[in-house]
C-alpha positions in Angstrom: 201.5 195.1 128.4 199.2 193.1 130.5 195.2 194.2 130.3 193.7 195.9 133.2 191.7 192.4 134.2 194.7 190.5 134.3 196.7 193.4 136.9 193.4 193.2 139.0 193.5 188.9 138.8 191.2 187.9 136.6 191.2 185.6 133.7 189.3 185.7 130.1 186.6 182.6 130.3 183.8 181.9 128.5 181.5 184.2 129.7 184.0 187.2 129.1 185.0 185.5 125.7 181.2 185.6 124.2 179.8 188.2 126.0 179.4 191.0 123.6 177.4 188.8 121.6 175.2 188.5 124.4 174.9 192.3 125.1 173.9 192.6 121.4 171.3 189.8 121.7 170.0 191.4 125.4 170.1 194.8 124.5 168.0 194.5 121.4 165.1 192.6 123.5 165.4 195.3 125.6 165.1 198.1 123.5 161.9 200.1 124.0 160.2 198.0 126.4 158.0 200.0 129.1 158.3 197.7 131.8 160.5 199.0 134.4 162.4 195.4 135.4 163.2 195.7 131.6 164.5 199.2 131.7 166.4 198.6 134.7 168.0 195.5 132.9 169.0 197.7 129.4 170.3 200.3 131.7 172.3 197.8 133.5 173.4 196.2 130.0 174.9 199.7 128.5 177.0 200.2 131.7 178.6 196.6 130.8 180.2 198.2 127.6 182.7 200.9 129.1 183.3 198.3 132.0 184.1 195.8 129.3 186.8 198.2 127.6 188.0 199.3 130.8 189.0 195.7 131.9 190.4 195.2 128.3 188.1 191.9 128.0 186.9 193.4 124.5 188.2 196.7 122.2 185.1 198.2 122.1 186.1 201.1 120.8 184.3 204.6 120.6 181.4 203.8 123.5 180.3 207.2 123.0 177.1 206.0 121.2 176.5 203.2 124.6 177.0 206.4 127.0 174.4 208.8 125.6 171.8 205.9 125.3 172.2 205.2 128.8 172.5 208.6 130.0 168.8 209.0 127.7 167.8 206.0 129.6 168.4 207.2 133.2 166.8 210.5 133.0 163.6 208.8 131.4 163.9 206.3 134.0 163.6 209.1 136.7 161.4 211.8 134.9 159.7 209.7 132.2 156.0 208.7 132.0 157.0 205.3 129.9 155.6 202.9 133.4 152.2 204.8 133.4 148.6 203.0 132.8 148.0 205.1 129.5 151.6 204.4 127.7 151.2 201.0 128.2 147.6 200.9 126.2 149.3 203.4 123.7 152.1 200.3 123.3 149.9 198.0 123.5 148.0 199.1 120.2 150.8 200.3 118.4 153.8 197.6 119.0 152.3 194.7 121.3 155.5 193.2 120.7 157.7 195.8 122.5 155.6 194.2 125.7 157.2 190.8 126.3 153.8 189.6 127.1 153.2 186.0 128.0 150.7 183.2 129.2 151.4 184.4 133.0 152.6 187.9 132.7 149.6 189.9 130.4 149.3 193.9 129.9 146.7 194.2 133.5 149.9 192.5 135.1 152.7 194.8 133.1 150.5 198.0 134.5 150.4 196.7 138.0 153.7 195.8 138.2 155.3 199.1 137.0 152.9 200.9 139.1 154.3 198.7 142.3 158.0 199.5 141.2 157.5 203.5 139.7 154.6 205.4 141.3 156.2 206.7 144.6 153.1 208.5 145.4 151.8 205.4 146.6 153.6 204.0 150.3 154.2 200.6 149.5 155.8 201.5 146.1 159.3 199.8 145.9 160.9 201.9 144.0 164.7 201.1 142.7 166.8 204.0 142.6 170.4 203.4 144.1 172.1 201.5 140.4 170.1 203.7 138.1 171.0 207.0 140.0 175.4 205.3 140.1 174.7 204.7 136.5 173.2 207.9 135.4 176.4 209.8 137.0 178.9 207.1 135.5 176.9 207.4 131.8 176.9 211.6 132.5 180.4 212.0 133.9 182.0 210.3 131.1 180.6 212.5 128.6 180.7 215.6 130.4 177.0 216.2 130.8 177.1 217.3 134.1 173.6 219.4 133.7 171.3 216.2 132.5 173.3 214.3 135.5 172.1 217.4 137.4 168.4 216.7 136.4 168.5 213.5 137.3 169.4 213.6 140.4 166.7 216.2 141.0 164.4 213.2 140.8 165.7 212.3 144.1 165.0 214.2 147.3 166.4 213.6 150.7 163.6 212.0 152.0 163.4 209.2 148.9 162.8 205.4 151.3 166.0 203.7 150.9 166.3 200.4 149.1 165.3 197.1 150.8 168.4 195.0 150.9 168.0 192.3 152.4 170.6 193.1 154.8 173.1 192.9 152.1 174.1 196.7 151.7 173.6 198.9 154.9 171.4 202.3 154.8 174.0 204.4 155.5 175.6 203.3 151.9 172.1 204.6 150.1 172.3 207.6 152.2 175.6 209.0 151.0 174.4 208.0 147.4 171.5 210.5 148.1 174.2 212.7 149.4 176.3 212.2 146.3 173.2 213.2 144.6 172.5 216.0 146.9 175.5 218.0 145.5 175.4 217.2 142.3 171.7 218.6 141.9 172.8 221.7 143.4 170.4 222.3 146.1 171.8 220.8 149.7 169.6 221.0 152.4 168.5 220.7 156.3 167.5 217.0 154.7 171.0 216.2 153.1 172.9 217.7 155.5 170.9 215.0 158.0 171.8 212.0 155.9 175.2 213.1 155.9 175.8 213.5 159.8 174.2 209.9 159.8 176.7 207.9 157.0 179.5 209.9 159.2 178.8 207.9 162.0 178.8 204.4 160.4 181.1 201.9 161.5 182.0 200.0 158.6 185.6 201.4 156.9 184.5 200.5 153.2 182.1 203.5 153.3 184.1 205.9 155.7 187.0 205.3 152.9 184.7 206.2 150.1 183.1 208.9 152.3 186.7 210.6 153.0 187.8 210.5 149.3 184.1 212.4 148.1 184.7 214.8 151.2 187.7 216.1 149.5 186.3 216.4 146.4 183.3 218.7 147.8 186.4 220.5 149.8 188.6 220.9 147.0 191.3 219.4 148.6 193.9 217.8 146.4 196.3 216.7 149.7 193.5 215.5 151.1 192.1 213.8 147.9 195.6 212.3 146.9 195.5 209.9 150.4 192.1 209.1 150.1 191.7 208.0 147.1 194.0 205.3 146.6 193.0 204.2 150.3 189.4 204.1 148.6 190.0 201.8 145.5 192.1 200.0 147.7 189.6 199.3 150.3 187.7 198.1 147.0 189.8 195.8 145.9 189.6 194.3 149.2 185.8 193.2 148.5 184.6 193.4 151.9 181.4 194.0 153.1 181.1 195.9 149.4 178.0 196.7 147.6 179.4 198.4 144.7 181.2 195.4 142.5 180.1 194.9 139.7 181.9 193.7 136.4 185.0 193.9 138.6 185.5 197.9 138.0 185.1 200.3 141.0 182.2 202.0 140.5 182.0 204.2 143.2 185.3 205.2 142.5 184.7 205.8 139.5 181.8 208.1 140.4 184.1 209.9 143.1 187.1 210.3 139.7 184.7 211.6 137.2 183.6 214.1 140.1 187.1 215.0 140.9 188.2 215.7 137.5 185.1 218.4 137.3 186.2 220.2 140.5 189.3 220.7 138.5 191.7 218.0 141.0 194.4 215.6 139.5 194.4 212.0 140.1 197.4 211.2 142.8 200.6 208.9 141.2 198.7 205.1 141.7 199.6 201.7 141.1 198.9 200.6 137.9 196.7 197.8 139.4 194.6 201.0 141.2 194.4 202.6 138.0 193.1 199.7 136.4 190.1 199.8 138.5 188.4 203.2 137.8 187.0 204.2 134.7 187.9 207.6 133.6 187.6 209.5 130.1 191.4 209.0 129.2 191.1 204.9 130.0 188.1 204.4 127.5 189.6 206.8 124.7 187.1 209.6 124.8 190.3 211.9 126.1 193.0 211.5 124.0 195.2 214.8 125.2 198.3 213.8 126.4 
């Protein structure tokens, strides 16, 4: 039977060959650091792990314990006080080493920095939201937490800036994130519903795609998700004008799965090469009902 990474073209090389000793080595200098680049990097490296067994690169095995740390992670990163003046002193005296302090980067510099990247009450605060929030959802969805993936998103309102890009990824793609996040917090708006009558109107088909398939999960619709869907991964595996690869698994299918399979709708009859692309609870072995 050939691995999911092979059906979706890709080969085993020698950074897929060696990379779960890297995520060891990574995630262990990651581990407890307040610095938000940090956090934003071990969040980044626990989502590798189910992506990994997904593609079949590596048997991970039960990912369980990789889910729940990154879910802890996500809703820390959003509702925490880790990035604050006063924790950093606090680590500072007690486990300095937990800092990554150097010659050019020193505890005055760790304290501005987070500040720049976390406190949103300030107007030029550049705050990173859009992989940690995609994350958060992935990490909760997987292991059926759907109230802690609520509070997260209740970090986020409609009004949260949307990330600078760089003109890489367009605003409207942010704004149905904040959308996705909407719903999932339970409490829609006059501010979501704005957002959303806005990422209708884009142009580009990558998001109208991925916008028509979430649609018919907030409808219910199973016709309606069963041609969407596939037209969405597909549309994916196309890799234009797309924001979301990463690893080589559909995220943002994935997201739009896991929320599927809450609202109770079945995945439509795919393509083995469709499947291979979105992480669900049955393709990492945390479902094992037939």
């Amino acid at each position: 039977m050939m691995k999911n990474y092979e059906l979706l073209g890709y080969e085993v090389n020698e950074v897929t060959r060696n990379y779960s000793k890297y995520l060891r080595e990574r995630r262990g200098e990651l581990h407890g650091c307040p610095r938000a680049t940090f956090r934003r990097s071990h969040i980044e490296i626990l989502l590798d792990y189910p992506c990994l067994q997904q593609l079949g690169y590596e048997e991970i095995g039960d990912v369980s314990a990789e889910l729940e740390e990154g879910l802890a992670l996500v809703v820390d990163y959003f509702h925490g006080d880790w990035w604050i003046e006063e924790n950093i002193r606090r680590v500072e005296r007690e486990s300095p080493e937990l800092l990554h302090t150097t010659q050019w980067i020193n505890v005055d510099a760790i304290i501005l920095s987070n500040a720049q990247d976390m406190d949103r009450s300030n107007p030029d605060c550049k705050f990173e939201w859009h992989d940690e929030l995609r994350s958060g959802i992935i990490f909760g969805g997987l292991l059926e937490k759907w109230d802690e993936v609520a509070h997260l998103c209740s970090a986020l309102d409609a009004d949260v800036r949307l990330e600078y890009s760089a003109g890489t990824i367009i605003d409207e793609y942010f704004q149905y994130y904040l959308c996705v996040a909407g719903k999932l917090r339970g409490q829609w708006g006059e501010g979501f519903e704005n957002l959303l009558e806005s990422v209708k109107k884009c142009r580009q088909k990558r998001l109208r795609d991925l916008l028509a398939a979430w649609e018919a999960v907030v409808a219910g619709d199973q016709a309606a998700f069963d041609k969407a869907f596939p037209a969405a991964i597909k549309s994916f595996l196309k890799r234009e004008d797309d924001p979301s690869e990463y690893f080589g698994v559909a995220m943002d299918e994935t997201v739009i799965g896991l929320i599927a399979k809450r609202a109770g709708l079945s995945f439509p009859d795919m393509s083995d090469k469709l499947n291979a692309a979105v992480m669900t609870r049955k393709s990492l072995g945390l479902d094992t009902t037939p």
